[in-house]
C-alpha positions as CSV (number, residue, x, y, z in Angstrom):
1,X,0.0,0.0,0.0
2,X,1.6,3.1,-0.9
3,X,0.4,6.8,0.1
4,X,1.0,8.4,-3.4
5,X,1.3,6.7,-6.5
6,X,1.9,9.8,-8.9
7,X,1.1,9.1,-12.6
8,X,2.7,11.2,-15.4
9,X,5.4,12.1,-17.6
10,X,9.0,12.3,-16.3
11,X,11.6,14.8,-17.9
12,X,15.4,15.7,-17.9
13,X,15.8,19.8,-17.5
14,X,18.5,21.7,-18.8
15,X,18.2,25.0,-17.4
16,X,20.2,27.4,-19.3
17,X,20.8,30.7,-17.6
18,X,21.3,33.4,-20.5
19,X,23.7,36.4,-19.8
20,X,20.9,39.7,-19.5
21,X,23.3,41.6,-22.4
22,X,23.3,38.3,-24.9
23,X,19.2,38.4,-25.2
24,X,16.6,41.6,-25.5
25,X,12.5,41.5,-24.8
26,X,10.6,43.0,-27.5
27,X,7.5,44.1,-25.8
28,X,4.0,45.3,-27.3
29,X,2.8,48.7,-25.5
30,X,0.6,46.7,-22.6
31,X,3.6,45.0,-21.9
32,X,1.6,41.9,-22.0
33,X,3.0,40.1,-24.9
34,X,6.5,39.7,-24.8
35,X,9.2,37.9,-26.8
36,X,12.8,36.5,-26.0
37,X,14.5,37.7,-28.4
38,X,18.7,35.9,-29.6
39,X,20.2,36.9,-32.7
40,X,19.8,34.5,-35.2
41,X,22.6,31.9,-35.9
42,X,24.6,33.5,-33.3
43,X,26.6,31.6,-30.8
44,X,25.2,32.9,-27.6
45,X,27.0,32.6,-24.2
46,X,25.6,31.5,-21.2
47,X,26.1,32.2,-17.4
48,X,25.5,28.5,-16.1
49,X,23.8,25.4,-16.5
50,X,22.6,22.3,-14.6
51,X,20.2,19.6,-15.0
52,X,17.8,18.3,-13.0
53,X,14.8,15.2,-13.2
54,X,11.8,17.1,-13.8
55,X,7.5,16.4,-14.2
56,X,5.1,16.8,-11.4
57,X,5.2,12.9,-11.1
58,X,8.5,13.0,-10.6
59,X,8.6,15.8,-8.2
60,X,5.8,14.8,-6.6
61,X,7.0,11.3,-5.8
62,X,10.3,12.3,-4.6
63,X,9.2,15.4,-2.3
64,X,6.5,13.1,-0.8
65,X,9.5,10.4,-0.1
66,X,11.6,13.2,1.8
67,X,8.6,13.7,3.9
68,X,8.5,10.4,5.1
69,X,5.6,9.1,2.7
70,X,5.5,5.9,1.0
71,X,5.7,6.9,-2.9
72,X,5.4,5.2,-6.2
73,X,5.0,6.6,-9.8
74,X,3.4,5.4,-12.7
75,X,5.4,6.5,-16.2
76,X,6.6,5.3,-19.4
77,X,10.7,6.6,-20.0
78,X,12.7,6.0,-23.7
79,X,15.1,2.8,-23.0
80,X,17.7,5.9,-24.0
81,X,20.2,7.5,-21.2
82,X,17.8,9.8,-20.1
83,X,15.8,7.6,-18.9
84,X,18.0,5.7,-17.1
85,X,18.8,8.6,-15.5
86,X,15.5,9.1,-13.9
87,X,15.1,5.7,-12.9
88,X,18.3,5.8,-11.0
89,X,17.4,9.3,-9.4
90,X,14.2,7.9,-8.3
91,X,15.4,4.3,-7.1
92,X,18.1,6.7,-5.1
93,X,14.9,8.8,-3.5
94,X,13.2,5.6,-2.3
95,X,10.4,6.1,-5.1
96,X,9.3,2.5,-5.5
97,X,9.6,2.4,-9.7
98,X,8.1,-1.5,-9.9
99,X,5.6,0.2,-12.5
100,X,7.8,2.5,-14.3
101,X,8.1,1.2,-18.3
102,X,10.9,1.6,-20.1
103,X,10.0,1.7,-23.7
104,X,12.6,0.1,-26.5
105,X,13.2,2.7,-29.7
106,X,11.7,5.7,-27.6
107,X,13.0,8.8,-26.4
108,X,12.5,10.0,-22.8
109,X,10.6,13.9,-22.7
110,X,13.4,16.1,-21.9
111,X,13.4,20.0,-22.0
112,X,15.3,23.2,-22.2
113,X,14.6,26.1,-19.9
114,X,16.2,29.5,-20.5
115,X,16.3,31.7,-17.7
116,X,16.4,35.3,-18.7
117,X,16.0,38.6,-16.2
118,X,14.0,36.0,-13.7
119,X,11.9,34.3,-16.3
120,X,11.8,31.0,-17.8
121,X,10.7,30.1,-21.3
122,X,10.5,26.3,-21.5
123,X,11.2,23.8,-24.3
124,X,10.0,20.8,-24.2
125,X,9.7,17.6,-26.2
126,X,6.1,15.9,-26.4
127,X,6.5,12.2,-27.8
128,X,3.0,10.9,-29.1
129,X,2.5,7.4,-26.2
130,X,0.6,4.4,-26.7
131,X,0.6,4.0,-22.8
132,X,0.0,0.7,-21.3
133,X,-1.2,1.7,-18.1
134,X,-0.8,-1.9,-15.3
135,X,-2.9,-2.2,-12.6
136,X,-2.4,0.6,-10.3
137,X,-1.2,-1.0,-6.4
138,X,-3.5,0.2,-3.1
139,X,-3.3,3.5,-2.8
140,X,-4.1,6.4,-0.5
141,X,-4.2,8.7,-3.3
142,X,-4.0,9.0,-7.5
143,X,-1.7,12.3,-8.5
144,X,-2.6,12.5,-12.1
145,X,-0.3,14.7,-13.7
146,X,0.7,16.3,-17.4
147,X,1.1,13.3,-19.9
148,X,1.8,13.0,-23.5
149,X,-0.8,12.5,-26.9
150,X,-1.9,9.3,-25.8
151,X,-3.4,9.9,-22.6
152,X,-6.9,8.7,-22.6
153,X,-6.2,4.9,-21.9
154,X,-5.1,6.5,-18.3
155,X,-7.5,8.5,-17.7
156,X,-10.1,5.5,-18.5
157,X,-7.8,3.2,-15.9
158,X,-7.7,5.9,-13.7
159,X,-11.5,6.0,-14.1
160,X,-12.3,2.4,-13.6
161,X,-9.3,2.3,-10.7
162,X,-11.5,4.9,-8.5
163,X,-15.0,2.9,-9.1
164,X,-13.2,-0.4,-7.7
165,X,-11.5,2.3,-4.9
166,X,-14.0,4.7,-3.3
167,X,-11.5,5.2,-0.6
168,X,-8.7,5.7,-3.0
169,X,-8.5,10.2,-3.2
170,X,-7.6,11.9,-6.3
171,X,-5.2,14.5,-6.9
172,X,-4.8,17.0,-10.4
């Protein structure tokens, strides 16, 4: 019986931390639509980098673990070295992973944040899924969190999981 099982995508962040004199906002008058603006085909430095596991699943999972709660999580990674990567990060956080897929020929979701006077503009990869959800353990509760195309069969297991579970809470 687990507290949380958190079901969703997982990701590998780059956050990239642009130099304020190597980019420019163009803003329109309201100041409410902005762009980041780079000059094209430019090699632009950076300050720093880092990366990070990323998705609310993920995050979820592992902050609920530090708090003392018994965590799973429920996603589908690329056999690739990403998502290795998050397995091993997750297995180190005492996130049970006993229904975490690892798909052959498939890339893991991974994305790019630029950070830029205090804001971020995020890249990020969206792989259509043919998601084979298993049958979700005893849980406490369901967090149901940002997936890729492919989603419905999920929400449908998630669906027929809660109907079998009244006691089972849901979290979005």
């Amino acid at each position: 019986m687990f507290d949380i099982l958190t079901i969703g995508d997982c990701t590998v962040d780059t956050f990239i931390v642009i130099d304020d004199n190597e980019a420019s906002l163009q803003c329109d008058l309201n100041q409410k639509n902005c762009l980041l603006c780079l000059n094209y085909a430019d090699k632009i430095p950076i300050k720093n980098t880092h990366q990070a596991i990323g998705g609310n699943a993920a995050n979820l999972a592992i902050g609920g673990r530090r708090l003392g709660l018994k965590t799973a999580i429920y996603t589908e990674l690329g056999e690739d070295f990403n998502g290795y990567i998050i397995q091993e990060e997750l297995k180190k956080n005492l996130v049970s992973t006993s229904l975490v897929k690892m798909l052959k020929k498939q890339e893991t979701r991974f994305s790019i944040i630029l950070n830029y006077l205090a804001e971020r503009t995020i890249l990020s990869s969206q792989f259509q899924r043919n998601y084979q959800p298993p049958n979700f353990s005893q849980t406490a509760w369901l967090y149901y969190t940002s997936l890729s195309a492919g989603f419905e069969k999920i929400q449908n297991k998630i669906i027929e999981h809660l109907k079998k579970h009244p006691e089972t809470k849901l979290a979005v």
